[in-house]
N, C-alpha and C positions, 0 to 999 in steps of 0.2 A: 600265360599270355595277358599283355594288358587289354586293358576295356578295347584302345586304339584299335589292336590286332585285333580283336575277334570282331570288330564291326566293320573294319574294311575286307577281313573275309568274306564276312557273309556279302558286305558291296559287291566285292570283285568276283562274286560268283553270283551275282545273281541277273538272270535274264528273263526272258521271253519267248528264247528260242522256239520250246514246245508246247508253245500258245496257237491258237489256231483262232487268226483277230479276225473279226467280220472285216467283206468286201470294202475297200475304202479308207481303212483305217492302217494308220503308220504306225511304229513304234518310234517313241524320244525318249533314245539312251543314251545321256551324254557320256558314259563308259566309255560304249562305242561308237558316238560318232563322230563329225566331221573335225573335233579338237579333242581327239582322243588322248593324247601325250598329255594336251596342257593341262586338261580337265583332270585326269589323275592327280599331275603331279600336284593342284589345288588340293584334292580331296585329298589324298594323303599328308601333305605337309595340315590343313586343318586339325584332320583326327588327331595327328603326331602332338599338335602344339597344346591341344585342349583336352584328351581324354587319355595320357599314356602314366595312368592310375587302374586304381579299384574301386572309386568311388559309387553306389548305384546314383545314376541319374535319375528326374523325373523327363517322362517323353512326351515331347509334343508332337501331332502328328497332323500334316495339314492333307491336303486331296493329292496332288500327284508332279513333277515336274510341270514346269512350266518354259519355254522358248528362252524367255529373259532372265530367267532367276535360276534357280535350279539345272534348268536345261541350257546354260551358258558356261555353270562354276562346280555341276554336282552338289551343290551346297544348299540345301531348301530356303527360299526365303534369302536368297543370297545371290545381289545380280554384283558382277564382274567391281560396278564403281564402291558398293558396301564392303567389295573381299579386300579389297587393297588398303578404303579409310579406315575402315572399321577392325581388319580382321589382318591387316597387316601381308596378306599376300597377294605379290607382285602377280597381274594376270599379264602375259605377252599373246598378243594378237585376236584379242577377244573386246566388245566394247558396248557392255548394255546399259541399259535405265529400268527399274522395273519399282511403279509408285508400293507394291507388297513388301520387296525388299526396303524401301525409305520409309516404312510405318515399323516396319520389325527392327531397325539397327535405332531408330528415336526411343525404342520402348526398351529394348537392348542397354541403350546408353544411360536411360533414365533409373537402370536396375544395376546400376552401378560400370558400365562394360563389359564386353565380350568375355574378358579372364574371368570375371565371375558369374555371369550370367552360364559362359560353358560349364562352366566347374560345378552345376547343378542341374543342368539340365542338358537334352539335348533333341533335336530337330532332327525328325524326319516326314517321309509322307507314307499316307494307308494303301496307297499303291507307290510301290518304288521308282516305277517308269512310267512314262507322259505319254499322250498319245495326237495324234496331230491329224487333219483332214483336210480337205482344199476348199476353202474356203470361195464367198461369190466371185470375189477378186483374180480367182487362182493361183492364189499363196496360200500353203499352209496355217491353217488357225489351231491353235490350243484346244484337247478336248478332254473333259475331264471324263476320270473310268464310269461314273453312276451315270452320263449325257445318253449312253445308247447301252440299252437295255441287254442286248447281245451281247457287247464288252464287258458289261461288267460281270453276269453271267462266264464268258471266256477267262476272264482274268481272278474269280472270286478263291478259285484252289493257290495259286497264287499267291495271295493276298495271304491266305491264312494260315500258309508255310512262311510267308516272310514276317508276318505277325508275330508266331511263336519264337520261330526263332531271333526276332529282335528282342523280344522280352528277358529273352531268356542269355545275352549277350551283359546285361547287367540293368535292365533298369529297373526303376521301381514299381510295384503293384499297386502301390498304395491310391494311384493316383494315374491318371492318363490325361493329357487335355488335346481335345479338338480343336482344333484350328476349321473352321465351318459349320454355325450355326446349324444349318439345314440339312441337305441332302449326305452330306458328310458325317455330320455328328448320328441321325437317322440309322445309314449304313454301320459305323463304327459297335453301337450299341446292339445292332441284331447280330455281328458279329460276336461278341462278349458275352450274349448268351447262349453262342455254340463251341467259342474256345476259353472265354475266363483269363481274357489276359491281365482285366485292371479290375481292383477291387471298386472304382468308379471314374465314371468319365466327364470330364468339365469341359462344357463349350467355350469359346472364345471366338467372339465374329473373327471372319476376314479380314487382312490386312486392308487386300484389293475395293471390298466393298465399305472399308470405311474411307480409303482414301477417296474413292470415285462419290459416295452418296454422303459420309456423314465427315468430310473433311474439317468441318468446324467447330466440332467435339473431338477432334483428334486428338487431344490434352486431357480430357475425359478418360477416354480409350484407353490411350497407355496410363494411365491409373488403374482403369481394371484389369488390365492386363500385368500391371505391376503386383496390386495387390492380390489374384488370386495364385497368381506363380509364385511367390512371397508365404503364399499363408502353408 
């Protein structure tokens, strides 16, 4: 099996089903929801174009789906208008903007492109699946797994069946990076010293929070994000 097949295995099997999520709280599985055909066929033609080798990657790993990025294309860090310029596949009836996703395909682009940027690495999240709440408005808002102390709790067994087993799919030890200074990098690291999946973990802010706070270092950013991916 290539690297492709064994990691959209484990995608296309993995759920939620036997999660018991506190009062309130949704599951965002763009797998299964409301653009289930097209969201596949994304995620598969990506895996197909960039990983149907043996090469180990190194992984990055951000917090979890998101509405516009992920939860749009299955693709982390990848909303609908990056899958098309950037990544070459056509989305039909799907149509996001997400500022995470246009901080990641500038630093992408600045490390030479997508063919090579895949072909060393690859994007995932520390939770596979997103989760969503009703917001003051009454629309669903994004909610990350560490936000409500019960979920992450609910979801940690979880986490650390699809940890090993993404590890262990082909990527590298040598190295993991975090995608979230804080509460992300915090959790990942008390994790690795119950399962040992990276021989070390390298933070890397936010996309989302350099675009919203530090937008005019952005040029900055993807340099450090060039050069610790790079090193």
């Amino acid at each position: 099996m290539s690297l492709a097949a064994r990691l959209l295995t484990l995608i296309d099997g993995t759920s939620l089903d036997e999660v018991e999520l506190p009062p309130g709280i949704s599951v965002l599985d763009p797998m299964r929801g409301e653009h289930v055909s097209e969201v596949k066929r994304i995620v598969h033609a990506f895996h197909h174009r960039f990983y149907t080798d043996e090469r180990p990657r190194r992984l990055l790993l951000g917090i979890n789906p998101g509405r516009l990025g992920a939860g749009s294309t299955g693709l982390c860090f990848t909303d609908t208008k990056r899958c098309e310029s950037d990544l070459g596949i056509q989305v039909n009836g799907i149509r996001t903007h997400e500022p995470s996703s246009d901080f990641f395909y500038r630093m992408i682009r600045s490390m030479g492109g997508a063919e090579r940027f895949y072909s060393r690495h690859y994007v995932q999240a520390v939770c596979p699946l997103g989760f969503t709440r009703i917001g003051a408005n009454g629309r669903p808002v994004n909610l990350n797994y560490y936000d409500d102390l019960r979920l992450r709790a609910a979801v940690t067994p979880l986490i650390i069946e699809w940890l090993t087993a993404l590890m262990e799919t082909g990527m590298s030890r040598e190295v993991v990076y975090c995608i979230g200074a804080g509460k992300n990098l915090s959790y990942l690291n008390e994790l690795n010293t119950m399962i040992q999946f990276a021989e070390r973990i390298t933070p890397l802010e936010h996309p989302r929070y350099i675009m919203q706070y530090k937008a005019r270092q952005l040029d900055a950013y993807i340099e450090k994000y060039r050069k610790l991916l790079d090193a």
